[in-house]
C-alpha distance (Angstrom), angle and dihedral (degrees) to the residues before:
residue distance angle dihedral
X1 . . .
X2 3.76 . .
X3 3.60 124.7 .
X4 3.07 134.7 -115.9
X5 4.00 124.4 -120.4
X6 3.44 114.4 -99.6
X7 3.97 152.1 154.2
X8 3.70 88.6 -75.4
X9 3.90 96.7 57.3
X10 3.83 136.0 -90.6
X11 3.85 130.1 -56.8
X12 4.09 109.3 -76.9
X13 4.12 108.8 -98.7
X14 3.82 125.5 -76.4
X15 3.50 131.7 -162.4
X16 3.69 141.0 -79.3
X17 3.66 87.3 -89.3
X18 3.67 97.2 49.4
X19 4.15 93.1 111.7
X20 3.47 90.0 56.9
X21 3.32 95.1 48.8
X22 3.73 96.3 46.7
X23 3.93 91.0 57.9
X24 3.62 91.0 51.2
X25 4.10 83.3 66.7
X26 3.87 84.5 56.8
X27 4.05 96.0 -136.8
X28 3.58 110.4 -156.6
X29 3.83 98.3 -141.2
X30 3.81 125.9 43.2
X31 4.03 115.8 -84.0
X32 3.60 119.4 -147.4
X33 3.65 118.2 -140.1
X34 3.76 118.7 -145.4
X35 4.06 123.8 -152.6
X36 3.77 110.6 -157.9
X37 3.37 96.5 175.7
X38 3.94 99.6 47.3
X39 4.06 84.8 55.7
X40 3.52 89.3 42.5
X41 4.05 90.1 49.0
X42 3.76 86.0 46.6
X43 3.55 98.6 55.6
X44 3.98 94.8 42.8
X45 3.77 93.2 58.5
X46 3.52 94.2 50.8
X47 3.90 97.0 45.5
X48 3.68 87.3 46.3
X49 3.94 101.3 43.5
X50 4.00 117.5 21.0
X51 3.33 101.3 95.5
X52 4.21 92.6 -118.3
X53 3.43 152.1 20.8
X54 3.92 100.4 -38.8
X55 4.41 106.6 -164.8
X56 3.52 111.5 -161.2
X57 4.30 108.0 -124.9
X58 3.56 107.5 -123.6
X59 3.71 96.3 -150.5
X60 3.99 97.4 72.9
X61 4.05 94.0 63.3
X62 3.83 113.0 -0.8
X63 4.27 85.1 -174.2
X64 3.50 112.6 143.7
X65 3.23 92.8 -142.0
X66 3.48 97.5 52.3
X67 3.82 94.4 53.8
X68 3.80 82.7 54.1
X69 3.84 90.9 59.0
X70 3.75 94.1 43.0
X71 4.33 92.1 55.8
X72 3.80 83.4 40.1
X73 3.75 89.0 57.0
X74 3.68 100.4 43.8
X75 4.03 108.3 -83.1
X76 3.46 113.2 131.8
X77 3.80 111.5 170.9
X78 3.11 136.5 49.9
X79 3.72 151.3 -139.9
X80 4.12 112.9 -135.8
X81 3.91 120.8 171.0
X82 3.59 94.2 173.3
X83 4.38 143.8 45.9
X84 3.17 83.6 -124.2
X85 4.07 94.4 60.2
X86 3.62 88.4 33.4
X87 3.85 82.3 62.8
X88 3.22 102.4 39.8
X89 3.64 103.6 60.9
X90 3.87 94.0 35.8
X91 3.96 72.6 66.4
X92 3.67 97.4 49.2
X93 3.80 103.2 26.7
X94 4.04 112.3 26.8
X95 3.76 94.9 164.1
X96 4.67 83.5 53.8
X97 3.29 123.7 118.0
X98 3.86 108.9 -129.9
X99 3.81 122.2 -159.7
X100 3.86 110.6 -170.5
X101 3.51 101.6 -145.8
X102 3.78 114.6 161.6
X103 4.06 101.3 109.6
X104 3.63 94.4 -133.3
X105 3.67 125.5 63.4
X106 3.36 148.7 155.9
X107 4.15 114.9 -104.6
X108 3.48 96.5 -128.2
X109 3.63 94.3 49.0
X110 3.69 91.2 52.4
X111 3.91 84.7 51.1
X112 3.57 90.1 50.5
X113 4.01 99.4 46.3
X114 4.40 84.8 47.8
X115 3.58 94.3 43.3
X116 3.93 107.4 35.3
X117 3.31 107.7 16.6
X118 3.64 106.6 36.0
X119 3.30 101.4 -122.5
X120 3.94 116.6 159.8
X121 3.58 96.9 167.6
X122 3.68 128.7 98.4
X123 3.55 143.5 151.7
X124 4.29 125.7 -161.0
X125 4.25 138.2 173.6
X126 3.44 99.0 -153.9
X127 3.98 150.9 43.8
X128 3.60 89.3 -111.3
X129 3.83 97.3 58.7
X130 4.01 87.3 49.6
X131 3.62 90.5 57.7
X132 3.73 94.9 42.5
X133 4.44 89.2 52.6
X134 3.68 89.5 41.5
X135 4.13 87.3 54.1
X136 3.78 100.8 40.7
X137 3.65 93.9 48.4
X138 3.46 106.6 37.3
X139 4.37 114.5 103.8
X140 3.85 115.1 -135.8
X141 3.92 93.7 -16.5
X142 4.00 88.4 -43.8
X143 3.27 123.6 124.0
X144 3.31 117.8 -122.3
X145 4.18 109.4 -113.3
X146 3.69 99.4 -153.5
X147 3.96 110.6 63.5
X148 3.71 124.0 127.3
X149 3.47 104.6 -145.2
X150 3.92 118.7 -167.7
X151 3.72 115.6 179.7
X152 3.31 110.9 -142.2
X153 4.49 111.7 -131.6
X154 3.78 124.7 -171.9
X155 3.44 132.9 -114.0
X156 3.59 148.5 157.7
X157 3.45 135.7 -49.5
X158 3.60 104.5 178.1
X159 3.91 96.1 110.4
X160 3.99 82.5 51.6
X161 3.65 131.4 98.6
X162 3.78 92.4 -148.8
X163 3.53 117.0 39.7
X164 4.33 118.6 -130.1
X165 3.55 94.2 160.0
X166 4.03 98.3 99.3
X167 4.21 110.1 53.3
X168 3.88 97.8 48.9
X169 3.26 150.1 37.9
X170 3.49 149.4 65.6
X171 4.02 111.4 -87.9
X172 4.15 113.4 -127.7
X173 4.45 90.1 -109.3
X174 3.77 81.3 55.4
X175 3.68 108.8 44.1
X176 4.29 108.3 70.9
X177 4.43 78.6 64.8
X178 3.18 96.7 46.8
X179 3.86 97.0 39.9
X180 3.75 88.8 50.2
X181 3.85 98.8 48.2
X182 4.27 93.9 47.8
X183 3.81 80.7 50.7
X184 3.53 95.4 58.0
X185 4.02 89.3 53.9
X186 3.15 108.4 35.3
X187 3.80 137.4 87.5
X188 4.36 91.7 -151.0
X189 3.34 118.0 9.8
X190 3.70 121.0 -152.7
X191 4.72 142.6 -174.0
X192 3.33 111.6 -134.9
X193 3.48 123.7 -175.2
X194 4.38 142.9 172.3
X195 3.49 119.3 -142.4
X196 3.73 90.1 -173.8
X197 3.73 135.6 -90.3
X198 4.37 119.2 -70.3
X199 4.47 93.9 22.1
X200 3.52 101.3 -157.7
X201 4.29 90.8 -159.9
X202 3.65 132.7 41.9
X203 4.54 77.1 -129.6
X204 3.51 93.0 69.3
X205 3.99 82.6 78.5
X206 3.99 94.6 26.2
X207 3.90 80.3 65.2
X208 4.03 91.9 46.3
X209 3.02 96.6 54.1
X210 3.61 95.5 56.5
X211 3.26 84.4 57.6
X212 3.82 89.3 54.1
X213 4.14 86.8 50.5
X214 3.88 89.5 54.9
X215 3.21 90.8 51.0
X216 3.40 104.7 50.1
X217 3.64 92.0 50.2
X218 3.27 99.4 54.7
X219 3.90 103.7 50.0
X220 3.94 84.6 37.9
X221 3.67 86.0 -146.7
X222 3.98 120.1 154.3
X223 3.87 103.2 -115.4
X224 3.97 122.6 -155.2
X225 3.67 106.4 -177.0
X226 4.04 131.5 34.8
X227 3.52 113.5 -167.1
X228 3.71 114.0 178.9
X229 4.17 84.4 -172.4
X230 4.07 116.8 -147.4
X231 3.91 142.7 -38.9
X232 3.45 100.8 115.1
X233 3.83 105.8 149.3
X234 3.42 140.1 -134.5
X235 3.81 128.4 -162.2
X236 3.69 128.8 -84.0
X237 3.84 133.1 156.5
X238 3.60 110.6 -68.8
X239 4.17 90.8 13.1
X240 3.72 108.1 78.8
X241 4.10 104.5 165.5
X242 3.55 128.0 -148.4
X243 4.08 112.6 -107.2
X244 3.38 118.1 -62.8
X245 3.76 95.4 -122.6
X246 3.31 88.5 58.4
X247 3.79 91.3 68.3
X248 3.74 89.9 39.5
X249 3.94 86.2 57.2
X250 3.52 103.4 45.8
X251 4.12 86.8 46.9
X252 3.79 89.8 50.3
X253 3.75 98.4 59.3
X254 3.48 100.3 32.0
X255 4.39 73.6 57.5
X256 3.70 93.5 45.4
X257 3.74 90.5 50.5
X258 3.82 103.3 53.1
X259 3.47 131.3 101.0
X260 3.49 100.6 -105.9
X261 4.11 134.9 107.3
X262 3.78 129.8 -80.3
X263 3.02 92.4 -108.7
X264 3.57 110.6 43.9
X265 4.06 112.5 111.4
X266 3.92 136.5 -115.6
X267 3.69 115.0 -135.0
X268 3.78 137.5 175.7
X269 3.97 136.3 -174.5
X270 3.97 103.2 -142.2
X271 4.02 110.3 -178.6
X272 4.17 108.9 149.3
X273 3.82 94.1 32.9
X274 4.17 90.0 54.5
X275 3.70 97.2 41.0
X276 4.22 108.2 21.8
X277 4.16 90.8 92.6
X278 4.03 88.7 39.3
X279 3.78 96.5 95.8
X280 3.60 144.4 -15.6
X281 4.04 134.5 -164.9
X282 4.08 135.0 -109.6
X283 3.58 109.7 -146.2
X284 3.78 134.8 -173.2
X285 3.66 129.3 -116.9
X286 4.30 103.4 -132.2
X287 3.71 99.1 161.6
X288 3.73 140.2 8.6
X289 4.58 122.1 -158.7
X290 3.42 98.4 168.7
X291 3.59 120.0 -72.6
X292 3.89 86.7 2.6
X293 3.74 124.5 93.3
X294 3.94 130.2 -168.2
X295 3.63 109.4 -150.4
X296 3.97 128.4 173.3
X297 4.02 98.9 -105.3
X298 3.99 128.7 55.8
X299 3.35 157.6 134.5
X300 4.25 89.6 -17.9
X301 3.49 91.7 41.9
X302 4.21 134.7 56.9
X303 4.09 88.2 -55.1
X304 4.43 88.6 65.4
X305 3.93 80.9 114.8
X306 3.90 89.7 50.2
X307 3.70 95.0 52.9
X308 3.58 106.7 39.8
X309 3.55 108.1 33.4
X310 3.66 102.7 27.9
X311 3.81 96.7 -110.1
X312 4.00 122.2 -173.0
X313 3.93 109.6 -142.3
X314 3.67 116.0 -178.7
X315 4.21 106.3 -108.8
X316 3.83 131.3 -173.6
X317 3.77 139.0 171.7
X318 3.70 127.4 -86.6
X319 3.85 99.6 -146.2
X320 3.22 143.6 123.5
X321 3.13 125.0 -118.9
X322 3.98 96.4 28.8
X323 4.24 106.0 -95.4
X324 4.09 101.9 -112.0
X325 3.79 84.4 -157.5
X326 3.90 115.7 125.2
X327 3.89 108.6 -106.5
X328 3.56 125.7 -105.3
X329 3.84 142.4 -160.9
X330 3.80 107.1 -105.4
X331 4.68 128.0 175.2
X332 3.84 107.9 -151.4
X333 3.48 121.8 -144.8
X334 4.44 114.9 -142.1
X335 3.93 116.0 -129.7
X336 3.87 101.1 -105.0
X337 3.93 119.9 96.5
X338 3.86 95.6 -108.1
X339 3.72 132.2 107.8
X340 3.23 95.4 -136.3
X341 3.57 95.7 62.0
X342 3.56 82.5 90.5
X343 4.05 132.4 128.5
X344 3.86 119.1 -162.6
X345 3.92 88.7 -177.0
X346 3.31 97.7 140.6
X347 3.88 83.4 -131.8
X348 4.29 109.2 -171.2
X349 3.34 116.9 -138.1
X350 3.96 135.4 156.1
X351 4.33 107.0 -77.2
X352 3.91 94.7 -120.3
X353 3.70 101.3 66.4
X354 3.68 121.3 132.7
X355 3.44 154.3 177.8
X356 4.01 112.4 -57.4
X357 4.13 94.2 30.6
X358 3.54 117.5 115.9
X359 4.17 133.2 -137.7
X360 3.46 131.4 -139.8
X361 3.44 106.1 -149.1
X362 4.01 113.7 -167.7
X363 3.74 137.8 -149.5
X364 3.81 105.5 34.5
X365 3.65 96.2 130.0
X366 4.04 84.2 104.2
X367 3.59 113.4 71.0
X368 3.93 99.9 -31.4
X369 3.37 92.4 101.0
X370 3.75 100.7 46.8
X371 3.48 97.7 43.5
X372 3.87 94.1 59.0
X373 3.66 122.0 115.2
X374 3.89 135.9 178.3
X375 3.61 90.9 -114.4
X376 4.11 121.8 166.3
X377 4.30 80.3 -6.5
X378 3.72 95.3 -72.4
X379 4.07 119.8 130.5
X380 3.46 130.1 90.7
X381 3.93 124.8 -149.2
X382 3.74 96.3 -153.0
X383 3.87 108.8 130.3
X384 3.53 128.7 179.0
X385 4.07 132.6 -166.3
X386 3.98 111.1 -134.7
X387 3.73 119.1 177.2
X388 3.96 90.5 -156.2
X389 4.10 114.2 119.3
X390 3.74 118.3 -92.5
X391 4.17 117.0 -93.2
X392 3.66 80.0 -109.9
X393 4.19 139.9 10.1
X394 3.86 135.6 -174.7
X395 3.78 81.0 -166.5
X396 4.01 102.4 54.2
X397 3.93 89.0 51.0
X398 4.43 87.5 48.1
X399 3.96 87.5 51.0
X400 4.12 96.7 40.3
X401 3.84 119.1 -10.9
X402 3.90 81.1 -167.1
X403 3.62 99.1 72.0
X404 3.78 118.7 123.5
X405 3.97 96.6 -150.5
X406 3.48 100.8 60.0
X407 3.85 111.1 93.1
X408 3.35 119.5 -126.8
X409 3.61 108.6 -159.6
């Protein structure tokens, strides 16, 4: 019988078989499978080969647990956009560093992360955010002396999957006064930017950072800290990435080459790329019409990416033996009563499935978790630590492109 996850830590590793052998106990609710060592893997190469401080953002997979195997594995900082983050890794990681960088906050939670939690980090898109930091962390009308301050520019996302480029950010007309100002205040001043989530091209941040340049020159303001934020991808059907290190390359010399001091730093904000291979989700066959399939999870559970923004996850069947039947297209439908709990996909899997199979459904470390809600009564908190390989890995194919168990899709 497999345990359940809990305050006391996760079930001890099975084998490479495990998912197989969990659908031969025919759970009634979905199980999540968890991948230690793929986060773990994750974190390692980018501690060991970005070329700067990588901080891990919070929001893609707020797991305890995971935020345990990310410090374990060298990440020290972290990205919060909420109290509630801020919190929550205090909690988990008191020795962190936590760098508040949604650009739009509440004062008294900017008072909160500066006075409670320590947090000295923060980034902002407009005047009135600069006021509102300089306020909430300033001591008896003082201002504080110690804030990193990165303001936060916009840029494309049209090499993106996901587009970031519309809520924040600080348009090029605007940026020399608002560059100028958060100098005045702050101890290191930084550029942030998002070039939306899933880049499909190390240029998508070749091209921000010329932004970054043309920035820079024009204010003429020293800058300490680059952060050119998250998108790093991970691989799905239909969105195979270049290599990693090919981003990391094209960041580093558009770095070296700007017009900035020796010492100033390179950051980044990975979420997907750290977490994407962490886990993924068995699901349960409950009706088939046609080239539709009902399963137990959905569009208010881990599959909220599958439903609403058409996202491809890699799927197989749970069966043994192996289904020799050719493989077809399939759309699920999630257990709740609406419509929208719908999933084009397409998803392929073999033609003769039916009703009581299960699905494995891979690469829901990212987001799948902390999208989930208890919507209609469905969900399940059943979680289970494999030590099988991930359904697919930008890692596996950096260490040996020759190896037969990663999936190319």
């Amino acid at each position: 019988m497999h345990q359940h996850h809990s305050a006391l830590g996760l079930a001890a590793p099975h084998s490479a078989s495990d998912a197989i052998e969990i659908a031969k106990g025919a759970p009634l609710q979905p199980v999540t499978l968890v991948r230690p060592h793929a986060a773990a893997r994750a974190a390692r190469f980018f501690v060991e080969k970005f070329p700067g401080r990588s901080m891990y953002a919070v929001k893609a997979n707020p797991s305890p647990e995971l935020l345990r195997i990310l410090w374990d594995s060298g990440v020290t900082q972290y990205d919060v956009a909420s109290l509630g983050e801020v919190r929550l890794v205090a909690r988990t990681l008191p020795e962190a560093t936590l760098c508040f960088m949604h650009p739009v906050k509440a004062e008294e939670a900017i008072h909160q992360a500066y006075f409670e939690h320590g947090v000295r980090t923060f980034s902002l898109d407009s005047m009135e955010e600069l006021e509102k930091i300089v306020r909430a962390t300033a001591c008896n009308g003082v201002p504080a002396a110690d804030l990193t301050l990165c303001v936060r520019i916009r840029v494309s996302s049209d090499l993106s999957k996901l587009s970031l480029a519309s809520k924040f950010g600080v348009m090029p007309d605007e940026a020399k006064a608002l560059l100028l100002a958060t100098r005045q205040v702050a101890d290191a001043l930084g550029i942030c930017f998002h070039v939306g989530s899933q880049a499909m091209s190390p240029d998508a941040y070749a091209q921000a950072m010329e932004r970054v340049r043309a920035a820079i020159v024009e204010a003429a303001v020293t800058v300490d800290v680059v952060d050119v934020g998250g998108g790093f991808p991970s691989v799905y059907p239909g969105m195979e990435p270049q290599a990693l290190q090919r981003y990391f390359d094209t960041i580093h010399r558009a770095f070296e080459s700007l017009p900035i001091s020796y010492s100033a730093e390179l950051w980044a904000e990975p979420g997907r790329a750290l977490c994407a291979e962490y886990s993924s989700i068995i699901v349960r066959v409950e009706r088939r019409r046609g080239d539709e399939l009902y399963i137990n999870d959905g569009a208010y559970g881990a599959l909220f990416d599958a439903a609403h923004i058409g996202w491809r996850f890699p799927v197989r069947l749970l069966r043994e033996p192996d289904s020799r039947a050719k493989t077809m297209p399939f759309s699920f439908y999630g257990p709740t009563c609406d419509d929208l709990d719908h999933m084009t996909g397409p998803f392929e899997l073999p033609a003769d499935i039916q009703v009581g199979d299960y699905i494995e459904v891979g690469m829901l470390g990212a987001y799948g978790s902390a999208m989930r809600t208890a919507f209609n009564g469905f969900g399940s908190d059943e979680t289970v630590m494999v030590a099988d390989e991930p359904m697919s890995s930008l890692y596996l194919q950096a260490e040996a492109p020759a190896r037969t168990n990663v999936v190319k899709l």
